[in-house]
C-alpha positions, 0 to 999 in steps of 0.5 A: 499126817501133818498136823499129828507130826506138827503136835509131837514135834512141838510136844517134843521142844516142850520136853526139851524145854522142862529137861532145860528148866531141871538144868536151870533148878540145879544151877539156882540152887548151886549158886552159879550165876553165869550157867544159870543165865546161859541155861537161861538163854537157852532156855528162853530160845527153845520154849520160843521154838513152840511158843506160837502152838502154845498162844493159840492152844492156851493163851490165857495160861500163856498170859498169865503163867507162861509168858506174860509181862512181869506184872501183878495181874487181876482175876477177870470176873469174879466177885472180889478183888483177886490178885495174882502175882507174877509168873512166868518167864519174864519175871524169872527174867527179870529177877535173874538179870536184875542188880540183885539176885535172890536165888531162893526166890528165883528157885521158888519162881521156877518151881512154880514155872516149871508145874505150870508149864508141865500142865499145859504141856500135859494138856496140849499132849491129851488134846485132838487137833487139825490142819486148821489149829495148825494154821491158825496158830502159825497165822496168829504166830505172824501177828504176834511177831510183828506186834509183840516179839519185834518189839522186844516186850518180853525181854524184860532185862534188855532187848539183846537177845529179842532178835535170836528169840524171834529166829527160834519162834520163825523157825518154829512156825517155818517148821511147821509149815514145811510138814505140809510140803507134799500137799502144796504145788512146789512153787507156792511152798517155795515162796512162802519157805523162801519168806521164812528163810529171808525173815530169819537171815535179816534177824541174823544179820542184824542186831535189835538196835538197826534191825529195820522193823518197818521193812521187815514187817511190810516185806516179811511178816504182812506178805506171810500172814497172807500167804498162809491164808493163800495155803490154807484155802489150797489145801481146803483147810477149814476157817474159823467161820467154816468151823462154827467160830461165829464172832471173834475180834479178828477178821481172819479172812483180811489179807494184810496185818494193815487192811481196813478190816484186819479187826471185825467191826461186828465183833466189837460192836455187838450188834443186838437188833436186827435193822437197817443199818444204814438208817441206824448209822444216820439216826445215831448221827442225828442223835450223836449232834442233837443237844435234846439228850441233855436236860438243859438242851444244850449239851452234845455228844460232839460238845465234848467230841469235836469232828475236825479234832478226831472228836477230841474238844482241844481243852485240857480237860472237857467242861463240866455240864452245869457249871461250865468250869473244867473237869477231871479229865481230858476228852478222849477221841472217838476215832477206832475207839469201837476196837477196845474191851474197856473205855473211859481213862479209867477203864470204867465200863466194859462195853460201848452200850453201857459207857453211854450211861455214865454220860446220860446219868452223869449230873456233870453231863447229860444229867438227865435219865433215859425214860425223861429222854426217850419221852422227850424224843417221842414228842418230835415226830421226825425223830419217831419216822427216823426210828422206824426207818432204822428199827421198823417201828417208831417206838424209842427205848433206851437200847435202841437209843444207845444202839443208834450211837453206838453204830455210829461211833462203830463207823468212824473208823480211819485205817487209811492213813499214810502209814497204812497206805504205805504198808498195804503198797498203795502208796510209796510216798512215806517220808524217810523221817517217818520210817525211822521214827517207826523203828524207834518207836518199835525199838528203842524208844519202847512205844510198841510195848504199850501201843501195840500194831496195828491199832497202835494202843493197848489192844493186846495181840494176837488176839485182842480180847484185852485192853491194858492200862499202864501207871505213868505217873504223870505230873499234874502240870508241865513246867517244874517244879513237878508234882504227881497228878492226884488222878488215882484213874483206874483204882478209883474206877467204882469197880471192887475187884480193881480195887489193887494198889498197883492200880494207883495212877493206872490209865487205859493206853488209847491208839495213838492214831490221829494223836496229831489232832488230839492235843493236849495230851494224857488223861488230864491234858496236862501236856500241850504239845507231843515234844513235851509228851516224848521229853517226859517218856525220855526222862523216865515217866513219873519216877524220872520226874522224883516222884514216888510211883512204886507201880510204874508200869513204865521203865524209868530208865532215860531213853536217851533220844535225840532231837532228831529222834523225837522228831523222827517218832512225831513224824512216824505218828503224824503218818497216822492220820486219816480223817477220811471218815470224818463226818460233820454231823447233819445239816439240820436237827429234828424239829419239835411241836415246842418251838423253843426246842427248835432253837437248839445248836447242832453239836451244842452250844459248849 
């Protein structure tokens, strides 16, 4: 059978690549650096081979152990601060590549590599699998590539060798698919084995450098994400859903790494009434523009979140509730903000329903509690008629409240923009200046490390269950002489078991689609313009400026872009913008028996 076939050939490349890892040990311990380097190399390339199969059997130990970025990394869920520090083949990378080697240290890193990649080899060897593990995972494997492998994110000592590592992870998934030949009417597999072929002889061909990532994504890696789905359904193979796998972020079912709905809207949302959707989405809107949630009947949702700046406010930092006098921080826009697992700069909160709390409780902005504003909405009997419409009943409670919101935040979704239209071949109207400024984007100005596609922000694929913040170091004002923003974000966040110093100067990584309508820029607003927020990415981040920053996330290498380059990339993310679910809020509010309440502006009055 094929997928038995698939699972020892992948098991045998997994052998292949301990035997690599005993080489690799031997040259450490003897001292020689260039053979260990080429055992390296060699060694990086045949773990590529297999690496698809291993995300999708165990991508949480591929994460953390295998493969993960060269980061010191938190234990999810538990009761204290838990570090983990960093394993895998980018810190071994990073370390035997780097200006000074230390050969005891890289031993002790492939040591522990070597335990954690005979476990999961062991694991995967003793697991049953199916023609659909086999299919899902080379989809997956698709996804990554585009995001991930193109970008040259794990390829920590530089991106020369990314493009003869992503040959071997293509070559990987081609061979797997060519094990269900037999199976497949000979044009239908000569179609899809032809896109594999022609994805491998451009990776050949050219170097990191002028490889065209746009075209080799909307001619290679989005028509085989679809074609594999078009073989899966031939041969009857199962789906996720047919399968019993109810939510999960992706729609797998989408046809293109660029549709509207490649992520599942249900999944983020996580819907927990049963109701009128229609008439929820409405009364969340009402509610989003209605100040009556605030105490002093003055203060909206869209105070801070504007509708015609992709529901950003254009100040530095938003203002303050009582006081009227700036803030901390900037507002963020709500455009696709639903398609994250954490929210808030510092990543405070973990769910959409929750992250309304620390606004309705927060003294600097709604100041008020949901029992005073539930009571308060139930005087209004058109807000009690709105509630039954959306839940069928008029009783208001807190969840239904933030429920409504919520759905309504869930709505505001714009994937279809330029950039998108162009990738799905709706429209061939994408200026030259974009396309190159998306493969600098994705290549040498290292974007696509952090704002990953399709979302373009730190939505980790291929399965987006993880949001990453990153430490910029980003300057407190935008003219020298600089000084370090005194921001600690994520570190600060109120969470204890985030409490780790290379959280310092930590923020969450937002998508930068519609960023041409979200000026100014970064967690404090401190820069005006995305010229000034390239320059400062160009020099280096905040290390780049003098700073101290010893958990920069970001290279402080100098990128070394030219004007035309930065205007290239600005043209690429202006392509971005979609403002067609944009909506203005309701023509009037919700009337009350106390006339002074009625007086109220819709979307505040600051």
């Amino acid at each position: 059978m094929p997928v038995q076939m698939a699972v020892s050939q992948i098991s045998k490349d997994m052998d292949a690549t301990l035997l690599l890892i005993s080489h690799l040990k031997i040259a450490l311990e003897e001292r020689d650096i260039e053979k260990s380097k080429s055992l390296f190399v060699n060694l990086k390339k045949n773990f590529k081979k297999q690496e698809f199969f291993l995300l999708h059997f165990d991508y949480e130990t591929h994460s953390r152990f295998i493969n993960g970025a060269p980061l010191p990394k938190i234990m999810e869920k538990m009761n204290e601060l838990t570090i983990l520090e960093a394993q895998g083949l980018q810190i071994i990378e990073e370390k035997l590549f780097g200006e000074v080697l230390d050969f005891s240290e890289l031993v002790q890193l492939l040591l522990t590599f070597e335990i954690n990649f005979n476990e999961i080899s062991q694991q995967l060897k003793r697991n049953k699998f199916d023609d659909a593990d086999v299919f899902e995972a080379m989809r997956y494997g698709i996804i990554y590539l585009n995001s991930i492998g193109l970008t040259g994110f794990d390829s920590p000592s530089g991106p020369e060798k990314t493009n003869d590592e992503n040959i071997q992870f293509l070559i990987g998934i081609q061979e797997a698919f060519g094990l269900y030949k037999s199976y497949i009417k000979p044009n239908h597999f000569q179609q899809v084995n032809n896109l594999f072929s022609a994805g491998i002889h451009i990776l050949q061909r050219y170097n990191f450098n002028n490889t065209n990532r746009l075209d080799f994504a909307k001619t290679i890696c989005d028509p085989l994400y679809a074609a594999l789905l078009s073989v899966q359904r031939e041969l009857l193979i199962e789906e996720p859903h047919q399968r019993g796998v109810v939510r999960m972020p992706l729609n797998y079912g989408s046809t293109s790494l660029f549709a509207v709905n490649f992520l599942s809207e249900d999944y983020f949302l996580n819907s927990i009434f049963e109701a009128n959707k229609t008439e929820v989405v409405q009364l969340g809107e009402t509610l989003f523009f209605d100040p009556i949630l605030s105490a002093n009947n003055q203060r909206a949702c869209a105070s801070c979140h504007h509708p015609e700046k992709a529901y950003t406010d254009g100040l530095k930092t938003s203002l303050l509730s009582g006081s009227k006098k700036p803030g901390l921080r900037n507002s963020p826009s709500l455009l696709n903000v639903i398609f994250s697992n954490r929210f808030f700069h510092d990543v405070r909160s973990d769910e959409l329903l929750t992250q309304l709390d620390h606004v309705v409780l927060s003294k600097d902005e709604f100041n008020t509690d949901y029992q005073t504003l539930c009571k308060k909405l139930s005087q209004s009997e058109e807000y009690l008629n709105l509630f039954k419409k959306a839940f069928g009943q008029a009783d208001i409670s807190p969840s239904k409240l933030k429920f409504a919101i919520t759905q309504f935040i869930g709505s505001l979704n714009s994937f279809n923009s330029p950039f998108d239209q162009y990738m799905r071949n709706e429209s061939s109207n994408y200026s030259e200046s974009a396309k190159r400024g998306y493969n600098l984007f994705t290549g040498k100005a290292a974007c696509a490390t952090c704002h990953f596609a399709p979302i373009f922000s730190g939505l980790v694929p291929p399965f987006f269950t993880e949001n990453e913040s990153e430490v910029l170091g980003v300057p407190a004002t935008n003219k020298a002489p600089y000084i370090l923003d005194k921001d600690f974000g994520r570190y600060a966040n109120g969470i204890v078991q985030e409490k780790a110093d290379f959280f310092k100067y930590s923020f969450k990584t937002p998508s930068l689609r519609n960023i041409e309508l979200t000026a100014p820029y970064m967690h404090n607003g401190v820069f005006e313009t995305l010229e000034e927020v390239i320059d400062f990415y160009n020099k280096g981040g905040g290390i780049g400026l003098g700073f101290d920053v010893p958990h920069q996330t970001l290279p402080s290498d100098k990128l070394d872009l030219s004007k035309k380059e930065v205007r290239d990339i600005i043209a690429f993310m202006r392509s971005l913008t979609d403002t067609s679910m944009v909506v203005y809020g309701p023509k009037m509010l919700p009337q009350f028996k106390n006339v002074q309440l009625n007086k109220r502006t819709i979307g505040g009055d600051y």
